[in-house]
C-alpha positions in Angstrom: 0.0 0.0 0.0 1.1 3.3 -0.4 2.0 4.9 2.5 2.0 8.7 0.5 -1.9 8.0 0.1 -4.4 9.3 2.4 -7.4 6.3 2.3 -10.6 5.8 3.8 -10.3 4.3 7.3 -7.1 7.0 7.9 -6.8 10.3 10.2 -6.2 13.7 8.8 -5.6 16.4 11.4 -6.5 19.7 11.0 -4.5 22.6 12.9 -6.7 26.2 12.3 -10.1 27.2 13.7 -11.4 29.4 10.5 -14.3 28.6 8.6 -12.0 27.0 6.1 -11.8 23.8 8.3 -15.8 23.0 8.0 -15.5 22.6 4.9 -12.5 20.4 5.3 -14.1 18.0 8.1 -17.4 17.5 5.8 -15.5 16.5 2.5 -13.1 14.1 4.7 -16.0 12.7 6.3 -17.9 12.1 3.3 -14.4 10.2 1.8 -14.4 8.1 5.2 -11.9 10.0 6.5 -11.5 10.0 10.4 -10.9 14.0 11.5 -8.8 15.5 14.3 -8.8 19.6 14.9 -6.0 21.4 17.1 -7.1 24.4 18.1 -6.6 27.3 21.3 -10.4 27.2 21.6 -12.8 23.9 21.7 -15.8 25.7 20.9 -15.7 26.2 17.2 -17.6 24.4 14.3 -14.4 22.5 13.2 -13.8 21.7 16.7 -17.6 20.1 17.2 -17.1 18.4 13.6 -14.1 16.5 14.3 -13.7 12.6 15.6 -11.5 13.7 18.2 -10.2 17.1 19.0 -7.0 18.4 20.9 -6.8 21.9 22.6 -3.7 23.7 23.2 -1.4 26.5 21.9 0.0 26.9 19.0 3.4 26.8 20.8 2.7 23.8 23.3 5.3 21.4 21.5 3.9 18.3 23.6 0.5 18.7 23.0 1.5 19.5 19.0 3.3 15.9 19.1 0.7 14.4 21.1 -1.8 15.6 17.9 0.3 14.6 15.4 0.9 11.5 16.1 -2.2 10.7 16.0 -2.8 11.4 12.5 -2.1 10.3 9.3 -1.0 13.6 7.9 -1.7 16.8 9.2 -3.3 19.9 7.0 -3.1 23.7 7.5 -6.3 25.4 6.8 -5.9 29.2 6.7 -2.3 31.1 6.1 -2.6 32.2 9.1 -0.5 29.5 11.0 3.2 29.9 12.1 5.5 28.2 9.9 7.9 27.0 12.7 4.4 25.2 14.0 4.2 23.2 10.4 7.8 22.5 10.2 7.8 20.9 14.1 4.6 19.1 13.1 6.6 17.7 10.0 9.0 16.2 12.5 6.3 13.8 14.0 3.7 13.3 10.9 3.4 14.2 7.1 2.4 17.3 6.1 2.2 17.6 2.6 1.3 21.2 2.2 4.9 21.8 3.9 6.1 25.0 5.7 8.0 26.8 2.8 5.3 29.0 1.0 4.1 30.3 4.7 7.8 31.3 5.1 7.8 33.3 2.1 4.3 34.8 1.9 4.0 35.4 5.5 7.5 38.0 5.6 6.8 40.9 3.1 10.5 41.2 2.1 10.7 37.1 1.1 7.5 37.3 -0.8 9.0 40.2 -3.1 11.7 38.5 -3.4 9.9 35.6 -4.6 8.2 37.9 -7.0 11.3 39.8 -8.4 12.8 36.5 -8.9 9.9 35.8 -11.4 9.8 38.9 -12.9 6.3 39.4 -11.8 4.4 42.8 -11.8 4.0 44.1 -8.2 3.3 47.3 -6.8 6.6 50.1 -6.0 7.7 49.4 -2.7 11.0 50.2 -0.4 11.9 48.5 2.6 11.5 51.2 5.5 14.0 50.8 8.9 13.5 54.8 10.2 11.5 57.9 9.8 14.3 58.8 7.6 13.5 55.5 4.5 10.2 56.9 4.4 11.0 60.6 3.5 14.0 59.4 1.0 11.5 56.6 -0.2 8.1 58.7 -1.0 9.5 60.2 -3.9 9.9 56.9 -6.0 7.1 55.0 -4.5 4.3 58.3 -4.5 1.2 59.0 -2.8 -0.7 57.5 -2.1 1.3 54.8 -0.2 0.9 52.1 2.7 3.3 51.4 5.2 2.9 47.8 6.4 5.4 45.7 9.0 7.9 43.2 7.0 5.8 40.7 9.1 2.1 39.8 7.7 -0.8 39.5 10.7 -0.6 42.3 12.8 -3.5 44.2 12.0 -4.7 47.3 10.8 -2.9 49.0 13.9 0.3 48.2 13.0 -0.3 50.1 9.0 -0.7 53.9 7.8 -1.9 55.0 4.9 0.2 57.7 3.7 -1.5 60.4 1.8 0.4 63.6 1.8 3.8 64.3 3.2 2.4 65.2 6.6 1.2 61.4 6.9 4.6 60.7 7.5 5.9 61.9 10.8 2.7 59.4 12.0 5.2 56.9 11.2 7.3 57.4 13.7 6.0 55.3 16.7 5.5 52.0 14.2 8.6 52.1 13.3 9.6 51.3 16.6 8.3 48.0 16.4 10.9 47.0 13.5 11.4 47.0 9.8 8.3 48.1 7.5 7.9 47.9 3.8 6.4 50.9 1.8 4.4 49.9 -0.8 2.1 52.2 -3.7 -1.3 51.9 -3.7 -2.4 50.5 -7.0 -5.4 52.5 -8.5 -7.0 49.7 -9.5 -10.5 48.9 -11.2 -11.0 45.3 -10.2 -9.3 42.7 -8.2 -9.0 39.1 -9.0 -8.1 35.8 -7.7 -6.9 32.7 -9.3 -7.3 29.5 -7.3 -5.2 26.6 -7.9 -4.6 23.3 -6.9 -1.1 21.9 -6.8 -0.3 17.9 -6.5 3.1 16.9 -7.6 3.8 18.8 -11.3 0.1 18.9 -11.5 -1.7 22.0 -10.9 -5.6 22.5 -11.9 -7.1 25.8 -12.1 -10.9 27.0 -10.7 -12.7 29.2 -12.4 -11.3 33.4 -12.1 -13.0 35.3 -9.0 -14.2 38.8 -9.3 -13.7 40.2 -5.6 -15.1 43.4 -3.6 -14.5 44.8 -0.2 -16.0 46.9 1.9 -14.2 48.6 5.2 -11.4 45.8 4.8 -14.0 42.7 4.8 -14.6 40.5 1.9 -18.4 41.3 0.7 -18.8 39.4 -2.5 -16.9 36.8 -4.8 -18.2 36.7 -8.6 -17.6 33.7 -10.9 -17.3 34.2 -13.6 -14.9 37.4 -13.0 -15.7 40.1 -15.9 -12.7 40.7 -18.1 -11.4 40.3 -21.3 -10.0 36.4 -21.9 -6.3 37.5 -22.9 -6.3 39.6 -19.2 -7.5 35.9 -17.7 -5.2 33.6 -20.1 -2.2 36.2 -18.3 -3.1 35.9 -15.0 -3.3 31.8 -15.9 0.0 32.4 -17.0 1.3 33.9 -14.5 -0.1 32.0 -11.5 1.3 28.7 -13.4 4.3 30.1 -13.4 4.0 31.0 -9.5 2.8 27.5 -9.2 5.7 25.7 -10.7 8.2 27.8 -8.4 6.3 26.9 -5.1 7.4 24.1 -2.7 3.5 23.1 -2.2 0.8 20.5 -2.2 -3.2 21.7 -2.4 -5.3 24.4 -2.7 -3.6 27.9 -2.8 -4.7 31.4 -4.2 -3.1 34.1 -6.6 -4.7 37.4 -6.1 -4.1 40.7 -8.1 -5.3 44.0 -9.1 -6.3 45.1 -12.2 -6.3 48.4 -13.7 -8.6 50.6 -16.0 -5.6 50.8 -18.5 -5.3 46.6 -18.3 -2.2 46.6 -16.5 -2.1 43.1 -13.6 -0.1 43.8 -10.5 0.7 40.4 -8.1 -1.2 41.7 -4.7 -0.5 38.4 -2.7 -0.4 34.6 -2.3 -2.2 32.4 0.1 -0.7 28.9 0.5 -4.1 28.0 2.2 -8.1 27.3 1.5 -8.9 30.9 1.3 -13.1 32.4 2.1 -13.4 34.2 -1.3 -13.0 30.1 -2.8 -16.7 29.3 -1.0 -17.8 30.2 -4.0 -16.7 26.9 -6.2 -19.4 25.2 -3.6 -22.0 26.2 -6.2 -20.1 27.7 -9.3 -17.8 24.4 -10.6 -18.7 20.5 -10.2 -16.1 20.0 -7.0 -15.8 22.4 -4.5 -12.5 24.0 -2.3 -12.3 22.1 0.4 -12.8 18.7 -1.6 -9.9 19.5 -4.5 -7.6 20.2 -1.3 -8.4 17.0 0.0 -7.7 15.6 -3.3 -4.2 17.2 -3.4 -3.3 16.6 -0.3 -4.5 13.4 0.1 -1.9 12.0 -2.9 -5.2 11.2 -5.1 -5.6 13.3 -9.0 -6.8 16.4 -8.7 -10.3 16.4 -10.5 -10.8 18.7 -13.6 -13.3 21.6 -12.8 -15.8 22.9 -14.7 -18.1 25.8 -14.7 -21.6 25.3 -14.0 -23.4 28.7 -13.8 -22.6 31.8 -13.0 -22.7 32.4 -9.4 -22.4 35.4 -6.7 -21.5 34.7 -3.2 -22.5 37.6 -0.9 -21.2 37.6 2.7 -23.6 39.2 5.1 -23.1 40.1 8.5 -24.9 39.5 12.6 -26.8 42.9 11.6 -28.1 41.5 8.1 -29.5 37.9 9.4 -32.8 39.4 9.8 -33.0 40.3 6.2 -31.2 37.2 5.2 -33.8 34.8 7.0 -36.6 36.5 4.7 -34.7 35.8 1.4 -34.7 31.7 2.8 -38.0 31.9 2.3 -38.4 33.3 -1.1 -35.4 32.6 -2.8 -35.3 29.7 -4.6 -31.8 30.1 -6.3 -30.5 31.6 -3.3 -28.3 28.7 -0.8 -27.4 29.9 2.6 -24.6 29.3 4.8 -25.1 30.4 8.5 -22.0 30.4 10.3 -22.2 28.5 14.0 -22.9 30.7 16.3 -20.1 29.6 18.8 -17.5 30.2 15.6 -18.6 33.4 16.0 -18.4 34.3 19.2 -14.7 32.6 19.6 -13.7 35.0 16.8 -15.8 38.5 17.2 -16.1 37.5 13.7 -17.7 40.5 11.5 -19.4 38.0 9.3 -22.0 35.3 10.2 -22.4 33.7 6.7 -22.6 33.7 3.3 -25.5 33.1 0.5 -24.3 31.9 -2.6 -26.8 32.9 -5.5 -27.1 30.6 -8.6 -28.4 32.6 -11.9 -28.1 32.4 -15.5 -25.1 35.6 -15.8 -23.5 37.3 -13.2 -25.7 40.8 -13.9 -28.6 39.0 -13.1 -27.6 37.4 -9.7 -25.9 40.6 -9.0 -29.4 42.9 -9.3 -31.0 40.1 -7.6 -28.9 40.9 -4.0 -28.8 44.7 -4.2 -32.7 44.4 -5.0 -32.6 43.0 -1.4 -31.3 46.3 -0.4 -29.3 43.9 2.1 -26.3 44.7 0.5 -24.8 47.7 -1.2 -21.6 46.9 -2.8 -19.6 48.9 -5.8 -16.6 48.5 -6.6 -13.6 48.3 -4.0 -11.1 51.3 -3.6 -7.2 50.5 -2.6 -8.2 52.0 1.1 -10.7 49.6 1.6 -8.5 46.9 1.1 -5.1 47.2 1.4 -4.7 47.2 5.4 -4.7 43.6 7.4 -8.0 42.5 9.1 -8.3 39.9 11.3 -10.2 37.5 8.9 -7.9 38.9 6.2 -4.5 39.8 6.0 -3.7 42.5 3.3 -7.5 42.1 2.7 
């Protein structure tokens, strides 16, 4: 038997708490797959799903071991983990996601880096050590401009948005905390994601997501995204090419911005199941959380399709109310109500989604704001360029 194959019968453990890993426990389960969770807090969804559960720290090294060797092989769900956790969980069980594309995306400097190295597009930036960078610095990289810690995660608190040249003496006091990168803010007209899963040389691509944010949170994911098919066939391109250069196994995300000229800038990668990819649950014939399994799991990655064009809206505690008339009227609307106890452990900002099915994207998309639930527009770079909680670099 092969030992690299996850089978039904085995143990995959999950280590992450976000609504990533429901997702996760219900396609294992379904494939006969016995589930662990690790997690700092036993009262989460993923944590109520699993077989068996473990709670503990993330740097509580016996209780780490004491999880992993319990399982099979051992999956990250969100980006979020520390790397050093993956690579002392590697030392005591497979995990074939690995720990180096969290070291590069989750330090600003490696990730640029990465993407000089592949001669990819990116936004100016300059690394920033004193007060001093940032005056010498503004000149080439212009306003407006974010200043953001080499170090992804630490929220919104830890970032300024640089507008005019007396933003910058607000600098002063982050830059106490250590090295920052300064980086232009893209006026961009859309941003993007590519999802792919990677097993082996193999990678398979979803269908390109059409994003929007609103005050830093996610608010809608569009498949299929609206632009021309040589702008898609590039970012194909390039997030094959990103692919092929990543030490990875399962599903990751490319995202970029687009401009009203055409140009594509790299905005990030996510080695990880990422929200704006609930979408695929409706929009393409296997969903997320089951082509991660798939790669992860050492079985071929299925070949996705498009079904329909589909909108996923993301509402919030405030909106339920609204949303719980639309369940009984809608009949090409699906819901997805976040457990309550997720929330709470979290202070999440969002307590599901609603993924509506229709025959274009216009159509779905007049359907929601005829709710009057929502009103999105198009994103601006403020809205989504500072690190959230449920979203780093959101």
């Amino acid at each position: 038997m092969d030992n690299s194959i996850l089978n039904p019968g085995g143990t995959l453990g999950i280590i992450g708490s976000s609504t990533n890993g429901v997702g996760l426990v219900i396609a294992a389960r379904n494939a006969g797959i016995n589930v662990g969770v690790y997690g700092d807090n036993e009262n989460t969804e993923t944590m109520e799903l699993a077989d068996f559960r473990v709670v503990g720290a993330l740097n509580d090294q016996q209780q780490l071991q004491n999880f992993a060797e319990r399982c099979d092989m051992v999956t990250y769900e969100s980006e979020t983990i520390d790397a050093s956790v993956i690579n002392f969980l590697a030392a005591h069980t497979r995990v074939p996601q690995g720990a180096d594309a969290l070291e590069i995306t989750q330090d600003r400097s490696l990730e640029r880096a990465f993407f000089s190295q592949l001669n990819l597009n990116v936004a100016p930036s300059a690394t920033i050590v004193s007060l001093d960078d940032v005056y010498q610095s503004i000149g080439s990289i212009g306003y407006p401009s974010i200043l953001k810690p080499i170090q992804k995660g630490l929220g919104q608190n830890r970032q300024l948005v640089i507008k005019t040249q007396t933003d910058i003496v607000k600098a002063a006091d982050l830059l106490d905390w250590g090295t920052y990168l300064l980086e232009s803010l893209i006026p961009y007209d859309k941003e993007l994601s590519v999802f792919g899963a990677k097993s082996g040389d193999t990678t398979a691509f979803f269908p390109t997501v059409e994003n929007r944010y609103q005050n830093h949170e996610l608010v809608a994911s569009i498949v299929p995204a609206q632009i021309d098919s040589a702008v898609n066939d590039e970012m194909l391109r390039i997030t094959k090419e990103i692919s092929d250069n990543l030490n990875y196994t399962g599903v990751f995300e490319v995202a970029f911005f687009l401009t009203k000229s055409g140009n594509l800038y790299v905005k990030r990668v996510v080695p990880a199941m990422h929200q704006a990819g609930y979408v695929f649950e409706r929009a393409t014939n296997i969903s997320m959380a089951e082509q991660h399994l798939r790669a992860i799991a050492g079985l071929p990655l299925m070949p996705v399709k498009q079904l329909m064009p589909v909108v996923a809206a993301y509402f919030t505690p405030a909106q339920e109310s609204g949303i719980r008339t639309q369940w009984q009227i809608k009949t090409n609307w699906f819901f997805n109500f976040y457990h309550r106890t997720l929330l709470q452990a979290h202070r999440a900002p969002v307590a599901g989604h609603v993924l509506v099915e229709a025959p274009s994207v216009k159509e779905a998309l007049e359907q929601i704001e005829d709710t009057s639930i929502w009103r999105f527009g198009q994103s601006t770079p403020a809205e989504t360029e500072t690190d959230t909680d449920t979203e780093d670099d959101a």
